[in-house]
Steps between C-alpha positions, in 0.01 A plus 500: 500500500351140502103597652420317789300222478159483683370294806237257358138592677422137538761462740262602839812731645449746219133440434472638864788777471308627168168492630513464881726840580285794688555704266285713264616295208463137626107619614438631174624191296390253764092642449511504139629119500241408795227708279596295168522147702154629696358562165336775693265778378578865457245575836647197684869552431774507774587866549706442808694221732699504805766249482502240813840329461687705286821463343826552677816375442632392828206248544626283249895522548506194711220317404500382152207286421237746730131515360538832238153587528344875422237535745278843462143654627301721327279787509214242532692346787541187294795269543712403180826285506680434163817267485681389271597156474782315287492165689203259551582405878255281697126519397451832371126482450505445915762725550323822325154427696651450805685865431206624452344324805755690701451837295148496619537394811721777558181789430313429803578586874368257771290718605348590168200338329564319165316749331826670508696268328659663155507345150817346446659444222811236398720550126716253399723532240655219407769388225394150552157354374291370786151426402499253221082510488592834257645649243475840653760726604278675743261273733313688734264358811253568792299282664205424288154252577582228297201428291299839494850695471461789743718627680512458924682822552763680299751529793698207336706568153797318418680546114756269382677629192753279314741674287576148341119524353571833401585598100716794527572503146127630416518813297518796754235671309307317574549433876308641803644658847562125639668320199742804483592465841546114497680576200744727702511308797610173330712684221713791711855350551508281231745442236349582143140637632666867576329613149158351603509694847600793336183460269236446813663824693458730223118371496479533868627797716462344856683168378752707382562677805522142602767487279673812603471348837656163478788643271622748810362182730776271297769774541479481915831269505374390871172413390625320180705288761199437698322400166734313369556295848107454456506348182755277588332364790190442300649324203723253773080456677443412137750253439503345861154405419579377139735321622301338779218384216793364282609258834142460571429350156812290504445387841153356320663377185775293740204399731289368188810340358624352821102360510510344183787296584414444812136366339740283246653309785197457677402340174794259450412457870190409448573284158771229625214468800193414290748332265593228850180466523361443165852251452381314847129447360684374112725274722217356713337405196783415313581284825132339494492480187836287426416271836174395356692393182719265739201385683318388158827359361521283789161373490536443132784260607252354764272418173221659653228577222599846346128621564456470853889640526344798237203505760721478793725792428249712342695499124325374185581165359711675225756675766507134646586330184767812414627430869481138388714558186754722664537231710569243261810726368682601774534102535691498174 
């Protein structure tokens, strides 16, 4: 029997499913993949949550593009939302702070003092690369002083993590809690990389119970649909705006090119109207210069003395005698 093949995590409907569920299993693999992204101490580490929007199938059945966020408090009453993203829609940097501007908001009553807000904290995961200022996989910020480099308060953490950034073909000896998850995350689900998984969940125990769960997650027929309708609808948001930069950039190209030859007319345009003018000023002088010529041959006739004619028509005495010449010929 051909084995089913697995949902692929990066896809938010099963990133959720897998790690959003309230169930025993989703906690436990959710906190050791916060703990590894947290880079969090053995004294400080996430011990429990309490999901806030957890997963359920019926949410999503007629709405296909909704906001897939995990969204979990813990023991410390902090606030944590993880997504998972596949698409770079809008402005994500905005987008991510003003999630978290609503996160936080969220911890305080109106008639509560701010001392009770909670620490909130936003993960993206992204299969996109979004800050070109790095290299970096995993970017993490607060809000800092900007030349002494201290931090305001610590209420404010966002982490952007770009799978794109991330080598997953590292040896997995030599890889810590995070890179094996990334590794996982990006890998489960796709053709050729089922010996690699296999590798990283015989390293790991909790990813593979991650393992065990998306394999009986990707055998649910109605949730495979669900996925699968998901996927779909992502990859045509994809597209639409692929194709929308394609039109864009011809629109430009046809708008340049229509420029140009609108700029060559304006040219020609331009040319045959200096050219007028430049012929009218060549005539006029051409005009002047050809009636002074009959004006000197005719006093030449006269006999008036060739210097005051030279004098009189502002020529020298040697156009005057050419004139005089020419003269003489077109008699014979």
């Amino acid at each position: 029997m051909k084995k089913q093949k697995l949902m692929r995590p990066i896809v938010d409907f099963a990133f959720k499913a897998l790690f959003g569920s309230e169930n025993e299993e989703s906690k436990i693999i959710l906190i050791h993949l916060l703990n590894s992204i947290l880079g969090l101490r053995e004294k400080e580490k996430i011990k429990e949550i309490i999901y806030l929007n957890p997963y359920n199938n019926k949410e999503y059945e007629n709405d296909k593009l909704s906001i897939m966020d995990i969204k979990v408090k813990t023991e410390k009453e902090e606030i944590i939302d993880i997504e998972m993203q596949i698409n770079n829609n809008d402005n994500y940097r905005k987008r991510s702070l003003y999630y978290w501007s609503k996160l936080y908001s969220e911890t305080i009553n109106e008639s509560k003092a701010y001392e009770t807000l909670k620490k909130c904290i936003v993960i993206n995961i992204l299969n996109f690369n979004l800050l070109y200022e790095t290299e970096k996989y995993h970017s993490k910020f607060r809000i800092m002083e900007i030349e002494e480099k201290y931090e305001l308060l610590e209420d404010l953490e966002i982490h952007y993590i770009e799978l794109k950034k991330f080598d997953d073909m590292k040896d997995i000896e030599e890889m810590d809690e995070l890179e094996k998850w990334l590794t996982f995350i990006k890998n489960a689900g796709e053709e050729g990389k089922e010996g690699r998984i296999e590798k990283i969940r015989k390293k790991d125990e909790v990813i593979d119970m991650a393992g065990k769960m998306l394999e009986k997650l990707s055998a649910d027929e109605r949730a495979r649909q669900m996925y699968l309708a998901r996927e779909k609808a992502l990859l045509d948001q994809i597209s639409a705006k692929k194709y929308q930069e394609i039109m864009l950039q011809r629109a430009k190209e046809k708008a340049k090119e229509e420029g140009k030859k609108e700029g060559i007319k304006q040219g020609i345009k331009q040319g045959i109207k200096q050219g007028i003018m430049e012929g009218k000023r060549e005539g006029i002088k051409q005009g002047i210069k050809e009636g002074k010529y009959e004006v000197v041959k005719n006093l030449i006739k006269m006999g008036v003395d060739l210097k005051i004619i030279a004098d009189g028509a502002g020529i020298s005495y040697e156009e005057v005698m050419k004139i005089k010449e020419k003269a003489e010929k077109e008699k014979h």
